[in-house]
C-alpha positions in Angstrom: -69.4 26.2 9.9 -66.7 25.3 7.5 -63.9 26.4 10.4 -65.5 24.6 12.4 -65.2 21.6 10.5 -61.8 22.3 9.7 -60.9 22.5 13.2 -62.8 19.4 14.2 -60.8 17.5 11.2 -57.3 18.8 12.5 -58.1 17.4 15.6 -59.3 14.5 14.8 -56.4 14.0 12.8 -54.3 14.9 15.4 -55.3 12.5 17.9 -55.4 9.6 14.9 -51.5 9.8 14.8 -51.1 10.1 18.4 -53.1 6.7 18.6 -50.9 5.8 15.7 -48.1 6.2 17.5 -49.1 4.7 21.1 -50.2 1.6 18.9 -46.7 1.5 17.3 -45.0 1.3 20.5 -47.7 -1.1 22.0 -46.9 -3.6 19.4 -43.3 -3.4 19.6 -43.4 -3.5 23.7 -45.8 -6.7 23.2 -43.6 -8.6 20.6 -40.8 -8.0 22.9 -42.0 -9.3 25.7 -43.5 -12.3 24.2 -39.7 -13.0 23.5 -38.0 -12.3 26.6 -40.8 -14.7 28.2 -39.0 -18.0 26.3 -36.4 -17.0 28.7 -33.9 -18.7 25.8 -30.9 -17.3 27.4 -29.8 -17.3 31.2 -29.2 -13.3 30.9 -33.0 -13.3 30.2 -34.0 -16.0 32.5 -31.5 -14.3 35.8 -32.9 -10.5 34.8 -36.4 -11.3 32.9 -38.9 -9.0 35.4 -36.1 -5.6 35.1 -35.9 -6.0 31.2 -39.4 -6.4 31.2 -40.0 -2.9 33.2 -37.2 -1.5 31.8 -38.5 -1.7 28.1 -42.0 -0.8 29.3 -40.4 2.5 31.2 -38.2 3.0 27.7 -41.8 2.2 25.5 -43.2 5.2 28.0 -40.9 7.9 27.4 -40.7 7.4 24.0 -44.4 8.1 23.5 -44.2 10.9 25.7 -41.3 12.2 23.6 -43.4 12.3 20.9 -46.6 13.6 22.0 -44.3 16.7 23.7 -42.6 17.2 20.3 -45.5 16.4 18.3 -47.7 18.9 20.1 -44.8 21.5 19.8 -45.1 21.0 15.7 -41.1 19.9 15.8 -42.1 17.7 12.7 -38.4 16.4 12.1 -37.8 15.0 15.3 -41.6 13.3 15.6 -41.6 11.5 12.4 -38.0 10.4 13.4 -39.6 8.8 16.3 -42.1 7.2 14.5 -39.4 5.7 12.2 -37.4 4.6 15.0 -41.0 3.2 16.6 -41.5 1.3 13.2 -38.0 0.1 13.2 -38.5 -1.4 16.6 -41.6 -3.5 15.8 -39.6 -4.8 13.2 -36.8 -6.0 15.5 -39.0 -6.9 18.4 -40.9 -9.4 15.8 -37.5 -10.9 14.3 -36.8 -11.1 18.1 -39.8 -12.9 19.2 -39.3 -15.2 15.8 -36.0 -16.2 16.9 -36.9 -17.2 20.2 -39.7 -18.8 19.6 -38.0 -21.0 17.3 -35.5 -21.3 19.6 -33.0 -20.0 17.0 -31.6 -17.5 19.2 -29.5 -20.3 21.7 -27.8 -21.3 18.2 -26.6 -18.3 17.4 -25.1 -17.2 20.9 -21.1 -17.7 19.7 -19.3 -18.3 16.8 -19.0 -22.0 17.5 -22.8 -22.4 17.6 -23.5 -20.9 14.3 -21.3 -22.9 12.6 -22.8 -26.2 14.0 -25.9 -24.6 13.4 -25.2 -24.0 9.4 -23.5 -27.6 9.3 -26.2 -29.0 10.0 -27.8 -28.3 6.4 -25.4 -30.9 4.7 -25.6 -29.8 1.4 -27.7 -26.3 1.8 -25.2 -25.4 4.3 -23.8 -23.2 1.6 -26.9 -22.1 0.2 -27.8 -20.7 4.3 -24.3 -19.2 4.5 -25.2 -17.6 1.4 -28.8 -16.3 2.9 -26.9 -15.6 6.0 -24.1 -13.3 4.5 -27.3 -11.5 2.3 -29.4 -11.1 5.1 -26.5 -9.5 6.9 -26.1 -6.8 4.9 -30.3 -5.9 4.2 -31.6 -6.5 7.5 -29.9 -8.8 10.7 -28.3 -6.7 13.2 -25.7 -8.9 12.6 -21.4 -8.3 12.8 -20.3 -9.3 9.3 -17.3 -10.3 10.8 -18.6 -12.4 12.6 -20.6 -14.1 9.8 -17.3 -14.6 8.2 -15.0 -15.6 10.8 -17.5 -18.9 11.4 -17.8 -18.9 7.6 -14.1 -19.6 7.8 -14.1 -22.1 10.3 -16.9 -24.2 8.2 -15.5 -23.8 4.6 -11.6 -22.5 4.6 -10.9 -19.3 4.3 -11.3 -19.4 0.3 -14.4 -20.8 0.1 -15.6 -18.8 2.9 -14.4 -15.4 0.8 -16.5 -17.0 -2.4 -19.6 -17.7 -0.5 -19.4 -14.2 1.6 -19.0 -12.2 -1.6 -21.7 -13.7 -3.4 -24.1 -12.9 -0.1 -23.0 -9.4 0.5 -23.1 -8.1 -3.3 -26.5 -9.4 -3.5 -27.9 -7.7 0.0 -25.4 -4.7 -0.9 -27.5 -4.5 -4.6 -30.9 -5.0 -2.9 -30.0 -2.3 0.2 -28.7 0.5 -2.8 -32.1 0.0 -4.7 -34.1 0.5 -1.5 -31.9 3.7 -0.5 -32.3 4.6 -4.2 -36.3 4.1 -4.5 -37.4 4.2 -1.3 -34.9 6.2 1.0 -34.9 9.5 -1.1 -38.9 10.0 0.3 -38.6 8.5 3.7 -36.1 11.2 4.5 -38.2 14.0 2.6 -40.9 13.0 5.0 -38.8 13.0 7.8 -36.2 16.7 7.6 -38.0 18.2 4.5 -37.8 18.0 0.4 -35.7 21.5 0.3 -33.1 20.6 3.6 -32.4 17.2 1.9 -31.6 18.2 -1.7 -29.3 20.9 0.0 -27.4 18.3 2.0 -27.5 16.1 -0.8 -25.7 18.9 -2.7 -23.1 20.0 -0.1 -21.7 15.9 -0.4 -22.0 15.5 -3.6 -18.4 16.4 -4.1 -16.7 14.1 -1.9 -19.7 11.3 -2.1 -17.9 9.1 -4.7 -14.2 8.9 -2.3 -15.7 8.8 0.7 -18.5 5.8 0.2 -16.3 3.8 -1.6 -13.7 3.8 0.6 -16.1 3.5 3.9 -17.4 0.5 1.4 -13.4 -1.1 1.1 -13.1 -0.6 4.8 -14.8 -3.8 7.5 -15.9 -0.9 10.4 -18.6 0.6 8.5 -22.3 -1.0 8.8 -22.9 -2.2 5.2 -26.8 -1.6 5.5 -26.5 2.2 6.3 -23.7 2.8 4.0 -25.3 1.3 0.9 -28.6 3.1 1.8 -26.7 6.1 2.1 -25.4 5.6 -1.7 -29.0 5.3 -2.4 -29.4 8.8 -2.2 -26.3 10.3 -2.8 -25.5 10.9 -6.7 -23.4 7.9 -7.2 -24.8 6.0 -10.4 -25.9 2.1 -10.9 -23.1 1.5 -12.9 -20.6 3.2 -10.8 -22.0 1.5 -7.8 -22.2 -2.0 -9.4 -18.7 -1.7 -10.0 -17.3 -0.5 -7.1 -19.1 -3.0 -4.9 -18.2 -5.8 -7.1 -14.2 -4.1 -6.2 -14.6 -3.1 -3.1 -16.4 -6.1 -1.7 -13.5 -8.8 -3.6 -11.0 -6.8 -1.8 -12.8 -6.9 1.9 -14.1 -10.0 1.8 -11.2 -12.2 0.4 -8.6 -10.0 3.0 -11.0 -10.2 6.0 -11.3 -13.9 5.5 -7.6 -14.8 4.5 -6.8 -12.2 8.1 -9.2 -14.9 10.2 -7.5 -17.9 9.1 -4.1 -16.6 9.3 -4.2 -13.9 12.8 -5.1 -15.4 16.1 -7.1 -13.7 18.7 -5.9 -15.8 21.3 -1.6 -15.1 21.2 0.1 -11.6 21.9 1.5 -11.2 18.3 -1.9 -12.0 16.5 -3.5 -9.3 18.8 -0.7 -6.8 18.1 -1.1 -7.1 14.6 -4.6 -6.6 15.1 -4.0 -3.3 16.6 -1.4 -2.3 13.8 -3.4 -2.9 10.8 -6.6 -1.2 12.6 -3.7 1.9 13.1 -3.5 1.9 9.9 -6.8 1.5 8.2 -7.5 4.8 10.7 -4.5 6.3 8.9 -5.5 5.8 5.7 -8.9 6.5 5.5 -7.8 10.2 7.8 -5.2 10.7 4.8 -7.7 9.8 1.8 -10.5 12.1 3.4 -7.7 14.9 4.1 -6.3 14.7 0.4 -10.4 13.6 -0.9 -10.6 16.4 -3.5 -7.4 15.7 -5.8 -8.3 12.0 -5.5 -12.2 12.6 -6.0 -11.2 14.6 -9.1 -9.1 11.6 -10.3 -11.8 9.0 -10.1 -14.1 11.3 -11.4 -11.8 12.2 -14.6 -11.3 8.7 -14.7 -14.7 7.6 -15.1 -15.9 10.5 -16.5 -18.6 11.2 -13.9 -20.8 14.2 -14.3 -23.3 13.2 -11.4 -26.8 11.4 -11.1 -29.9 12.3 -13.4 -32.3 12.6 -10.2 -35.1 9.3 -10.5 -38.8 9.5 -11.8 -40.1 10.1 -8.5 -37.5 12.6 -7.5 -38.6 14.7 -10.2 -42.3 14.0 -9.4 -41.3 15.6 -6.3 -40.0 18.7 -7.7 -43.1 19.3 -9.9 
């Protein structure tokens, strides 16, 4: 009587997080569509019926995905999917938001954003501001983009200010989610015991390599402060480094807008160069990344992260 029970509860449980699932994707294939049907753009309005069927087709193989996987017990890969399910309700909402408020033909160019923040008068800083923080935590946003109409709007200096001021608070708020949060969304997702092995086979190189991914514009700032989260850099060491790394980008990126056209041969060649050379030097700090890591580490006298309250709470 009691197997049978047990048995009954399994599958009962079983079919709640298939349901679970199927509702996840329903939701995000609903919010979606609710978007594309404000037709805001012409891309939407010439192609609406095949991105409808499209993401519908795309909803259906995802939940078959994870049914086959989830029925074949390959945990890591079907909580990934629900992550990635979860993630796109998220997006599909922000989407239908920003069509609905019609906020989506404003941001189509360059050009339009800035007209779009200018029209604030005063709290056009105070937006750029949001815009720069929200750019970091959670718009699928270029942050070059961000800056270069930041530049047109305010000067490059001002632009450099407000930017900084943005992405150190979303890149503060993004390392404390990684930090609290991150650690036991990926235990759920590969396993306790495969993460703090991983976690210990970087934990070398973690300081060098972030920091400079952090200095350098062609990383996503969201997934590399998340990433610090849960690698054993330390608040402190963090807070200064961003604070460095972030003056450095953000003043250079902006001052390389207002001074390097896009639209003459010479400003596109040096484009080219200096991307050359950022490749170059981030291959030659990651090739020589020990004797520096060892530096900065001597340095700063870093002997690696005490593991958080609920890390240990893990352990136990």
């Amino acid at each position: 009587m009691i197997k049978d029970k047990k048995a009954l509860f399994a599958v009962l449980k079983d079919v709640a997080s298939i349901l679970f699932a199927i509702t996840l994707g329903a939701v995000a294939l609903l919010f979606a569509i609710l978007g594309l049907g404000y037709r805001s753009l012409k891309f939407i309005a010439d192609y609406y019926e095949i991105l409808v069927w499209t993401l519908a087709a795309l909803t259906f193989v995802v939940l078959v995905l994870y049914v086959v996987f989830f029925l074949l017990r390959k945990q890591s890969i079907y909580r990934l999917i629900i992550l990635g399910l979860i993630c796109a309700d998220i997006f599909a909402v922000i989407f239908y938001v920003i069509c609905a408020t019609g906020f989506i033909q404003k941001i189509t160019s360059v050009e339009a954003l800035q007209q779009y923040i200018d029209g604030f008068g005063a709290w056009a800083v105070i937006i750029y501001i949001l815009f720069s923080y929200l750019q970091v935590v959670i718009l699928p946003v270029p942050g070059s983009a961000t800056v270069a109409a930041g530049v047109v709007l305010f000067g490059w200096l001002e632009c450099s200010l407000y930017s900084f001021i943005g992405i150190v608070l979303g890149s503060v708020t993004a390392f404390a989610i990684g930090r609290w949060v991150g650690y036991k969304a990926v235990c759920w997702i590969v396993g306790k015991d495969d993460l703090d092995k991983w976690l210990d086979k970087i934990k070398g190189k973690d300081y060098l390599i972030l920091s400079l991914m952090f200095l350098l514009p062609m990383f996503p700032d969201d997934v590399l402060c998340f990433v610090a989260g849960l690698s054993s850099m330390t608040w402190p060491y963090f807070l200064v480094m961003i604070v460095i790394t972030r003056l450095i980008s953000t003043f250079t990126v902006s001052l390389s807008f207002d001074l390097i056209p896009f639209n003459t041969w010479w400003g596109i060649l040096t484009w080219i160069v200096l991307a050359a050379l950022v490749v170059l030097a981030f291959y030659l700090v990651c090739k020589y990344s020990d004797k520096i890591d060892k530096f900065i580490k001597s340095k700063f006298k870093i002997k690696g992260r005490k593991r958080n309250k609920s890390e240990n709470s893990d352990k136990k």
